[in-house]
N, C-alpha and C positions, 0 to 999 in steps of 0.2 A: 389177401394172401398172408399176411406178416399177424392177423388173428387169427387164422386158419392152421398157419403153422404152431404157433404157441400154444392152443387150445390143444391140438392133436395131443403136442408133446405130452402137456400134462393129462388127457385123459390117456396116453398111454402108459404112463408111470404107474397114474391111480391106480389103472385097471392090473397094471403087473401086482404093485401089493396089497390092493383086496382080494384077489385071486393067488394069493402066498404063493407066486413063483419067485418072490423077489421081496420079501417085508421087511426088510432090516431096510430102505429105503427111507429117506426121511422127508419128511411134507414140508419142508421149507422148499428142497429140492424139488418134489412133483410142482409145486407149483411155480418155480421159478420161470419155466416158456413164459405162463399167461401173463407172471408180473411183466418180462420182459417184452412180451406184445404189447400190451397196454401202454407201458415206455413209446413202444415205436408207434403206437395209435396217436400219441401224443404229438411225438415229433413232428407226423406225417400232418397234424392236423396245424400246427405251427407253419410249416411249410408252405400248404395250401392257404393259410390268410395271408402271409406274404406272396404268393404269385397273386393270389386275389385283390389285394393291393395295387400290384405293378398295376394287374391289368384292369382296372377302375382308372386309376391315372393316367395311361396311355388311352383309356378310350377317352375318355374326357377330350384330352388335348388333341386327337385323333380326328375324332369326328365334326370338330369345328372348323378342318380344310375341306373345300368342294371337292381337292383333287382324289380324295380317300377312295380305295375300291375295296376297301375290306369290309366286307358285309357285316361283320359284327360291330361296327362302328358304327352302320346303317341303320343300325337295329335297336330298340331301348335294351339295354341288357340288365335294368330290371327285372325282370322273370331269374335270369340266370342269378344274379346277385342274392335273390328268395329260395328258388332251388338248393343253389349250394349252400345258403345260409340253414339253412331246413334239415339238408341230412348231413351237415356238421354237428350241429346242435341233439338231431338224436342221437347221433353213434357217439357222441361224448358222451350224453346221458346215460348210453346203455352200456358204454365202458367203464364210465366209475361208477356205475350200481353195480357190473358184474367185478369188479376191484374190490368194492366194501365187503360182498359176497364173499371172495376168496382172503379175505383179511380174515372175516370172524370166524371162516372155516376152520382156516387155519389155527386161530388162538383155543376153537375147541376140539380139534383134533389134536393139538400138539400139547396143550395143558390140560386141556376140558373144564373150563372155564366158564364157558357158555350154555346157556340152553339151546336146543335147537329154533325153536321161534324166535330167539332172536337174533338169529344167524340168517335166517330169513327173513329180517326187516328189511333189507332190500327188495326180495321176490314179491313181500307184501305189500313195496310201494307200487311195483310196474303191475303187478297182477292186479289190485285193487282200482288202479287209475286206468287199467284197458278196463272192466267191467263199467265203471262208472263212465268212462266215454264212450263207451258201446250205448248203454241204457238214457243215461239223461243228453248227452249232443247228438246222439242218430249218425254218426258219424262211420260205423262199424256196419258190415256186415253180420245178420243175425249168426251164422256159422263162427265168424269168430269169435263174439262177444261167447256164445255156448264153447269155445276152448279155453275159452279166459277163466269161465264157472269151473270145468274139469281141472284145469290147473289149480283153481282154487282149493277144492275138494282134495284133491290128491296133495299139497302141502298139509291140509289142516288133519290128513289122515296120517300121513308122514310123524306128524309131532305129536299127534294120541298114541301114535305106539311107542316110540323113540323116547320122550320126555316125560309121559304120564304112565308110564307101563300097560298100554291097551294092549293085552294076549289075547285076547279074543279077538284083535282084526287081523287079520290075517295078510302076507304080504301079498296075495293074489288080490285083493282087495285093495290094497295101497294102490298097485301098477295099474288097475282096471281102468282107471280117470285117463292115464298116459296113455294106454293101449288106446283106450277110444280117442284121445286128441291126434294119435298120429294116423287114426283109421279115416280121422276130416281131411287129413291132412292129405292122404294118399289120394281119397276119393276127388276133393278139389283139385287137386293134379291131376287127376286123369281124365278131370272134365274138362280142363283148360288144354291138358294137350289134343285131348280126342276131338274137342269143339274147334281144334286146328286143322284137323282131318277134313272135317264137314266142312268146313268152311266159312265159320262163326267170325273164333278169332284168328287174325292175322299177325301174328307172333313173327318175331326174325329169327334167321338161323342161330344168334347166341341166345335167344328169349328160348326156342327148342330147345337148344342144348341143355341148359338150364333145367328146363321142366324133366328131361329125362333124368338128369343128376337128380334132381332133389326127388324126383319117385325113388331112383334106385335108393337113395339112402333113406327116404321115407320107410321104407317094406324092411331094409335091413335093419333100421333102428326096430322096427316091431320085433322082427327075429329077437333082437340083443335081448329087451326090456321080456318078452319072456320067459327066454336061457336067464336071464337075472334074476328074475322072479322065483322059476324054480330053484334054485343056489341059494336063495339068500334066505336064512344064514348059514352060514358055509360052516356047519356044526356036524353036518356027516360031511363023509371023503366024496370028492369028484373026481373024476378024471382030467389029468392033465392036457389029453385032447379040449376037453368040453373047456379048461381055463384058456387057451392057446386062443382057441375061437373068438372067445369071447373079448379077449386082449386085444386081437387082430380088428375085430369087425370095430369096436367105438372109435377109435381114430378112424378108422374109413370112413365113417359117418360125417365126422367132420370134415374131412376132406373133400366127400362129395360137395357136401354144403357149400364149403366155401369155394371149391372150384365154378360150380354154378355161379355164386354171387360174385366172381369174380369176374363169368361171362360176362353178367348182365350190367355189371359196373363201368366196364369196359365199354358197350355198346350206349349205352347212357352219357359216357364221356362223350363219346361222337358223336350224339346228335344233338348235345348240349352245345359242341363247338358249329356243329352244321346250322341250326336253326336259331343258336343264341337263345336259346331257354326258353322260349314265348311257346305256349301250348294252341295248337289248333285249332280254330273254332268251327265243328262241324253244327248246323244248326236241325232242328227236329221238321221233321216231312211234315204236309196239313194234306188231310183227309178228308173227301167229302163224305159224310156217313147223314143217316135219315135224321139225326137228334143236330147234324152240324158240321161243323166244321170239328177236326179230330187230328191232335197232334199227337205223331207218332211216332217212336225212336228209330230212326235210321243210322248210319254208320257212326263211330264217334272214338273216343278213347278212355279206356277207364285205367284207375291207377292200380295196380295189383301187389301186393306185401312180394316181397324177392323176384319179381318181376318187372318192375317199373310199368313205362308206358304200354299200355297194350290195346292195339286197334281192334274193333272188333268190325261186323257189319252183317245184321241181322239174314238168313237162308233165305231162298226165293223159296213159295210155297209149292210150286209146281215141282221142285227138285225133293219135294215131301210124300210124295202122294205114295199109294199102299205098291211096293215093288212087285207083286199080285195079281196089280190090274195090267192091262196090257199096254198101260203108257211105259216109256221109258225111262229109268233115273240113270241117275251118276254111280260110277262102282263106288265111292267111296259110302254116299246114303245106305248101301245096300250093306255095308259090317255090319249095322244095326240097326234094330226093330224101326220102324219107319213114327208109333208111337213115342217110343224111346227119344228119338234125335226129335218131334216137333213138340214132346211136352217140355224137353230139359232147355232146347236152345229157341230163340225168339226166331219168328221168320216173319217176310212181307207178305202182304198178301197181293195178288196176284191185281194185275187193273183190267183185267178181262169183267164181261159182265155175266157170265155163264159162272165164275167163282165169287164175284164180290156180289152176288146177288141185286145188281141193281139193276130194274128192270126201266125201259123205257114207258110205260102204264104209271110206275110209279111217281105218286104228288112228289115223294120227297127226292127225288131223283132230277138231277139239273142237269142239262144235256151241255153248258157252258163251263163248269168244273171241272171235264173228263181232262183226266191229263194228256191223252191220246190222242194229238190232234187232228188225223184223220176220222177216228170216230165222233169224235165232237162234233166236226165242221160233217158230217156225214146226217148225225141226229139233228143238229141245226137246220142243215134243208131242208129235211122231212118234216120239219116241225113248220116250220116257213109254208111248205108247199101245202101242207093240211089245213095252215090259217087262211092261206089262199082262195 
């Protein structure tokens, strides 16, 4: 909340005097919210290793009585003590890289002092170090590692026009890297809330809430960035509607954002306290198939970027079949294409043997494996009475 508010402020300042409703304004001023959130990101983060303290100390001496019934004393609260050490440690990093940011901005917008690339040695440490952890630790999803690359492109386009005089790039050309990073950006939202719908992932009511926030402000950042594009530079007259707009909608943006992350922080606090940090262990399903034994993924948790934890559990196949045929599905399968929902989302497959194609004739077919234990113990007698 307390970045959410600061950032607003000053992209609403910005945006008042690059849009000359307001340019006698001065840039120590726009930027004083952010400096002074960063201030309070500090405090905040101060405060938190002090309650982190207490409560290392209290469990220690806590959990060495039998008479204790507090479950987090029950619990190793390792995990937790990694957790919270973990997104301490980035949201510091990501506030003083985005602090040195608003430093050199400011020394080149108030003196112009700076180049532009080096005003971004910042963006080119976080953007350089997501690309390389995407590529050499496998750590990334391929979609984001390819937002990392358009982020990259669209800086190094940024400083060919700005610092080297490239007239020939055009700023349609600048935003196009943006435009496509917030159109992943939109589309993975819509896949994580619609794969809520079908019944994929099992998102919580703040983990919803969230997905809706950050679409609406997904779509409306696209709006903004190309109402921007076409303005910039503000060398012909615009209309003071079309400036109002444009001043209104970037703080909305952030506010969505941060209103989201503020759900999901919240709900993360609570099952941090519920479960004492320690993560799940759902283990993977075994398969009998012709070539073996076959592990398969069933239900589990993956981590998701402004999402935190999120369950999923792979579609029953039978809930797939073509809405066409004259079986029945579920209304929700029926929004969309029936290819659609079983190419994008993983499903099980069905233990019938009329779907899994395993035939009783079949060598590779073992009548001891079925997980169904009426039909095992069913193919067992038959089998029994035949040898008879």
């Amino acid at each position: 909340v307390v970045i959410s508010v600061g950032f607003a402020l000053t992209v609403l300042f910005g945006m008042t005097r690059w849009t000359r409703l307001m340019p006698a304004l001065p840039f120590w001023f726009i930027l004083l919210p952010s400096w002074l959130a960063h201030i309070g990101l500090l405090w905040l983060h101060a405060l938190s290793v002090q309650a982190l303290s207490r409560f290392i100390a209290e469990a220690n001496e806590s959990r060495q009585r039998p008479d204790s019934r507090d479950h987090l004393n029950r619990t190793e609260y390792l995990p937790l003590l990694q957790k919270s050490l973990k997104f301490g440690l980035k949201t510091g990093v990501l506030s003083f890289a985005t602090f040195v940011f608003e430093i050199l901005i400011y020394m080149r917008l108030a003196h112009n002092t700076l180049p532009l690339a080096v005003v971004f040695t910042p963006l080119w440490l976080l953007v350089l170090g997501g690309i390389v952890d995407g590529l050499i630790c496998k750590t990334q999803h391929g979609l984001r590692v390819l937002c990392w690359m358009l982020s990259f492109v669209a800086m190094i386009l940024v400083v060919l026009k700005i610092d080297y005089g490239f007239n020939s790039v055009r700023w349609r050309v600048v935003i196009s890297p943006v435009v496509l990073v917030l159109s992943i950006a939109s589309g993975s939202l819509i896949y994580i809330v619609y794969g809520h719908q079908v019944g994929y992932y099992r998102l919580t009511e703040s983990q919803l809430t969230a997905g809706n926030l950050y679409s609406l402000a997904a779509l409306i950042c696209i709006v903004l960035v190309i109402m921007i594009g076409e303005v910039i530079p503000l060398s012909r007259p615009v209309e003071v509607e079309t400036r109002l707009i444009v001043v209104i909608l970037a703080p909305l943006v952030i506010c969505l954002v941060g209103m989201g992350a503020w759900v999901v922080s919240r709900d993360e606090f609570g099952r941090l306290l519920l479960h004492g940090g320690q993560s799940a262990v759902h283990p993977r399903r075994l398969r009998w198939e012709a070539k073996g034994w076959a592990s398969v993924q069933g239900k589990g948790v993956t981590i998701m970027p402004m999402f935190g934890e999120v369950s999923f559990q792979p579609l029953e196949r039978k809930s797939m079949q073509d809405p066409v045929s004259q079986t029945s599905a579920p209304a929700h399968v029926l929004e969309m294409c029936t290819c659609c929902v079983g190419g994008c989302y993983p499903y099980e497959e069905d233990e019938d043997d009329e779907e899994t194609g395993h035939l009783a004739e079949d060598l590779g077919y073992h009548p001891y494996l079925d997980t169904t234990t009426s039909r095992s113990a069913r193919n067992a007698y038959n089998m029994l009475r035949d040898n008879s």
